[in-house]
Each structure stands twice: as structure tokens, then as C-alpha cells.
N, C-alpha and C positions, 0 to 999 in steps of 0.2 A: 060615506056609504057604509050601511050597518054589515055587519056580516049575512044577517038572513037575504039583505038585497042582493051582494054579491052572490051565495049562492045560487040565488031564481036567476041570476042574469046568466050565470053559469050556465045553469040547468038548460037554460031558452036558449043560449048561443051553440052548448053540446045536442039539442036535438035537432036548431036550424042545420050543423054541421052535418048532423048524421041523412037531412032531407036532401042535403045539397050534395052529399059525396058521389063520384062517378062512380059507377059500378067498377068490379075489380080492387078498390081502394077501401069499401064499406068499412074494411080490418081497422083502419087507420082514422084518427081521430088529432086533427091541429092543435096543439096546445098553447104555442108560441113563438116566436122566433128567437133563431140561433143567438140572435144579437141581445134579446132579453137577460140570458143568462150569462153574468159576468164571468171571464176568465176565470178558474181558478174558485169557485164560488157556485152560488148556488139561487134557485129559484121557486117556489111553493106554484101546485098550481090544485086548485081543489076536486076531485070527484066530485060527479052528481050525489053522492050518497052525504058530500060535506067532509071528507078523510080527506087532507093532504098527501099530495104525494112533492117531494122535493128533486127539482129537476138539477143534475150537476154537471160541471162543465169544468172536467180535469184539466192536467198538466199537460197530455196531450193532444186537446182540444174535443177529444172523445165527450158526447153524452150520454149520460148515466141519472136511472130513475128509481129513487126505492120510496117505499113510506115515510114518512117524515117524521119517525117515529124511532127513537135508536132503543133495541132489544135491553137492553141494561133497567133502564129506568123509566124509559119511553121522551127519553129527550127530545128537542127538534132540531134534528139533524141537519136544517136547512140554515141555521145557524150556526153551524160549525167551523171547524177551518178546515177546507181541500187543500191534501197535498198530495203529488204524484194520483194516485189511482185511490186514492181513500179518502175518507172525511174522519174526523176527530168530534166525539160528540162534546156538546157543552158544557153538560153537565160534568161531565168524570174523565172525562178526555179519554173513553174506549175508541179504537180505530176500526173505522168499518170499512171492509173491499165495495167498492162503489159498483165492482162487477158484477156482484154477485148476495150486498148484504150482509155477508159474514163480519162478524166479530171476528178479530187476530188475537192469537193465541199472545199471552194466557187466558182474555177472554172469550168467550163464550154464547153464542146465541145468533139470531140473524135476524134482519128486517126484509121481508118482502119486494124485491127486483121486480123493474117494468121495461118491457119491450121497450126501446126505442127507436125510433130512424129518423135520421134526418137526409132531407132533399132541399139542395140550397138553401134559403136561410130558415125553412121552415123544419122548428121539430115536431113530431106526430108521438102518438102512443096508443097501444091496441085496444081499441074498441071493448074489446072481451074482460080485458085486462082493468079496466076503468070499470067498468057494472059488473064487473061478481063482487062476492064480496071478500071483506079481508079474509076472513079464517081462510077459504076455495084460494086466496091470492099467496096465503104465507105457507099453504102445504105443496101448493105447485114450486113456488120459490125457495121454501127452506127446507122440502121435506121432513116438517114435523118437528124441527127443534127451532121455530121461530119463537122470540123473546125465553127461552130456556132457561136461563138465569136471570133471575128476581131479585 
């Protein structure tokens, strides 16, 4: 499957979901199950706009959603290695808080955070948060020093 098909199938499954959701839940959007994403490890799942966001699945079974995209060099994240509460990007081995995005000091900069929840084995992600776009996503998230250092 090419990438453009995945996307359209995407597109067509995120608007069937949005016709299908009960009222009260409209916020929430299914992305995949808990079981998708490995211990320890991580899972790509794409916007309708076609941005990756990387779904993560720490140490303490907590999930965690940011762009897929590490502040540094714009790595993908979703390749990385998760340890404890963070991931290590690929490229430069910078450690990002899975909470929240942030680069650890001495680096510098942040990726984009996403709502998550999960209800039994199904993980969801906000609606709002999936169709804005990035820039509206990394000033909500990083107040303005997302990817900071170049």
C-alpha cells in the first residue's frame, strides 16, 4: 500500500469515526489498540493532514503522544529507544520527557504533546488536537520554544 492510499484510507476511516461517535465522546478519536503498541516502544499513527504523530508505551505502561518529529534535527522519534518516561531520539541520542516533549537539559527545545486516554484496550486522541494544525499544536504544547534549537 502506497503512502497516498494509506493516507485516503486514513482520512475515510477518521471521518467514518467522527459520523459514528456517540455524542458526549465527539472530543475523542480511536486510533488503535493498547495492544498495538509495544511495551517499552512505540507506534506512528498519521493525521488527516499526513504528520505523524508517535504513540508511546513507557515503563510504566502509561501512553504517551507527541509528533514524531524530535526538536533537534527533526528525527523520528518513533524509532527511538523508550526508557522510563522518555525516548532517545535516533539520530543524536537527545532524551525527550514523553510527558510533556521537552528536550533534557543540557538540550533544548520541545515537540508537540497529545491528549491521550485510554479506555480498556482502546487508545483515543483529541479530535481538536489531530485537525489543527502543527504550528496552533506546538504553541499550545510548547509555548513557543518548540524545535528552538537548530
Amino acid at each position: 500500500m502506497s503512502a497516498a492510499e494509506f493516507a485516503a484510507g486514513f482520512r475515510a476511516d477518521f471521518a467514518a469515526d467522527a459520523a459514528a461517535t456517540v455524542p458526549g465522546e465527539a472530543a475523542w478519536t480511536p486510533v488503535c489498540s493498547l495492544g498495538d503498541i509495544p511495551a517499552l516502544g512505540a507506534r506512528r499513527v498519521r493525521r488527516p493532514d499526513g504528520v505523524d504523530i508517535a504513540l508511546f508505551r513507557a515503563e510504566s505502561d502509561r501512553v504517551y503522544a507527541l509528533l514524531d518529529r524530535c526538536p533537534h534535527k527533526g528525527g523520528p522519534l518513533s524509532q527511538g529507544i523508550v526508557f522510563g518516561e522518555s525516548v532517545a531520539c535516533p539520530l543524536h541520542n537527545w532524551t525527550i520527557r514523553l510527558s510533556d516533549g521537552r528536550a533534557q537539559a543540557p538540550d533544548e527545545g520541545c515537540t508537540p504533546a497529545f491528549v491521550v486516554k485510554v479506555e480498556g484496550d482502546q487508545v483515543y486522541l483529541r479530535r481538536e488536537q489531530l485537525l489543527a494544525p502543527i504550528a496552533t499544536r506546538a504553541a499550545a504544547s510548547c509555548g513557543g520554544d518548540c524545535g528552538r534549537a537548530a
